[in-house]
C-alpha positions in Angstrom: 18.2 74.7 29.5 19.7 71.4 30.6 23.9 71.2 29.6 24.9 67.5 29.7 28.3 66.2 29.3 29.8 63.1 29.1 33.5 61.4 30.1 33.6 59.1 27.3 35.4 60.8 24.9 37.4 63.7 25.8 38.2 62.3 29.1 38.7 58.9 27.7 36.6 57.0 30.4 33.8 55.2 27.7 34.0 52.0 29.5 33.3 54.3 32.7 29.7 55.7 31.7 30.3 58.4 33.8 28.6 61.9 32.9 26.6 64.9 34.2 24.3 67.5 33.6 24.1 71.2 34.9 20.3 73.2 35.1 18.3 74.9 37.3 17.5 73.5 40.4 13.7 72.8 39.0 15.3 70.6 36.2 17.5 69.0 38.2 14.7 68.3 40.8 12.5 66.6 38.0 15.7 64.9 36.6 16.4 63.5 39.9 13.0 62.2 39.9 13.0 60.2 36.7 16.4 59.1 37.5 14.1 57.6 40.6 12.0 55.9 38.1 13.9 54.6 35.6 17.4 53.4 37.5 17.5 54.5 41.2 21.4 53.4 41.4 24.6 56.0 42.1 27.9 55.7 40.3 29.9 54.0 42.0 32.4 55.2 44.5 35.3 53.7 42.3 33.4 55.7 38.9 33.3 58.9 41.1 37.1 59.3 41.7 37.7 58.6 37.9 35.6 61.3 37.4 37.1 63.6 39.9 40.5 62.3 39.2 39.8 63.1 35.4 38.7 66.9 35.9 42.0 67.5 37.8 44.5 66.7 35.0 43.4 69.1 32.9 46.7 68.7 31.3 46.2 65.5 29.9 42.1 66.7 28.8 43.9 69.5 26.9 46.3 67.4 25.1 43.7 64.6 24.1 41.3 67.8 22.6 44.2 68.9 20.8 44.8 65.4 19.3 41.6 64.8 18.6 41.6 68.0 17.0 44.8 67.1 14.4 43.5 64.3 13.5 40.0 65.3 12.9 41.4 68.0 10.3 43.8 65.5 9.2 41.1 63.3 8.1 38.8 66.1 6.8 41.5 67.1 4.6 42.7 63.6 2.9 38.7 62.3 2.4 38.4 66.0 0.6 41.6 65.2 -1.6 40.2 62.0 -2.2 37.3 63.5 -4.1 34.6 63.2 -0.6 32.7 65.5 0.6 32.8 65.9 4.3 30.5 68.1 6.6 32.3 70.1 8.8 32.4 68.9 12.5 33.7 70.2 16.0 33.1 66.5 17.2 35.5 63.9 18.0 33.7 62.1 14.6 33.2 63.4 10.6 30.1 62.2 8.4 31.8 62.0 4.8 29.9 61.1 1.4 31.6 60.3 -1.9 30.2 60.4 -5.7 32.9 57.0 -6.8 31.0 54.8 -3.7 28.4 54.4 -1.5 28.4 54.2 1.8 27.1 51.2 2.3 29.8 49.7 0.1 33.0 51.8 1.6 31.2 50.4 5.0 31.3 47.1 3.9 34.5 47.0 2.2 36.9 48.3 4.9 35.0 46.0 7.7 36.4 43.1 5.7 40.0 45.0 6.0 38.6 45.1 10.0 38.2 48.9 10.2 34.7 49.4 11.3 33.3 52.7 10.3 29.4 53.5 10.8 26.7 53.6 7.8 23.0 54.2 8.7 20.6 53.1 6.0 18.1 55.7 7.3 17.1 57.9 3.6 18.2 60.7 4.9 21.7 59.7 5.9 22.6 56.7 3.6 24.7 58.2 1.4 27.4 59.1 4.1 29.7 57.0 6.7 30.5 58.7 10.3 34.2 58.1 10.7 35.2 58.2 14.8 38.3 60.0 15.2 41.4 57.9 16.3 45.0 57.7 16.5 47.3 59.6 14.2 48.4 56.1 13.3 44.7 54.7 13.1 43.9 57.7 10.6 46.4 57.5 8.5 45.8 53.2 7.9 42.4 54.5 7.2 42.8 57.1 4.4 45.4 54.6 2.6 43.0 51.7 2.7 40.7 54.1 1.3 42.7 55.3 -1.3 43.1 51.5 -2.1 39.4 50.8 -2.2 39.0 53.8 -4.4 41.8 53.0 -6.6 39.9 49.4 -7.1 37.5 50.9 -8.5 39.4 52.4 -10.9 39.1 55.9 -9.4 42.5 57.6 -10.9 43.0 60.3 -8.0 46.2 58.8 -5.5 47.5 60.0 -2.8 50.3 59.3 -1.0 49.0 59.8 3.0 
């Protein structure tokens, strides 16, 4: 078994591509040698003292989990008020469907109000949008301007988020 874990989210440090990966020391010996292979280069030493830095404030990691958490439910619970149905998720992101409009159209529709949402067009997936977790603030812009799309087209539930 191979556990691999990134920096980007919880630790905030996307930009830094920064992760690692825990196995036995067979794995890790194979790992190392198609790391060889494919891109021989370290992290850098500036990208190893984020990382470090970033696993000693454990404070900050905690609170950032928790927010992430809030929001996450926050979110689940005003698309499900709003009529969507939204798969349950211990992930910093929600896949949400809805029967009023498709998710190729609530994609399109809230990137011309510049909130960028994902929508894949693969079968088994096109029906639903994955919604990355944000701000309190960023969360709550986004379930009104849904609520507004859905009220455009003339879907009577309103909410007041």
């Amino acid at each position: 078994m191979i556990v691999v874990r990134t920096f980007s989210k919880s630790r905030q440090l996307a930009g830094a591509r920064i992760g690692y990966a825990v196995a036995c020391k067979e794995l890790i010996k194979d790992m190392e040698a198609l790391k060889m292979a494919v891109n021989p280069f370290n992290i850098s030493l500036l990208q190893e003292k984020v990382a470090l830095a970033s696993l000693e404030d454990e404070f900050h990691f905690e609170k950032h989990v928790k927010e992430i958490i809030e929001n996450r439910d926050f979110l689940t619970s005003a698309l499900r008020i709003l009529g969507f149905t939204v798969l349950n998720s211990k992930t910093n992101f929600v896949y949400a469907s809805s029967k009023v409009i498709s998710g190729a159209e609530l994609y399109e529709k809230l990137r011309a109000r510049h909130i960028l949402i994902r929508h894949y067009a693969t079968e088994e997936v096109k029906d639903f949008v994955r919604i990355s977790i944000g701000t309190k603030q960023e969360m709550h812009r986004l379930v009104s301007e849904i609520d507004a799309i859905l009220k455009e087209k003339d879907h009577v539930k309103s909410v007041n988020f």
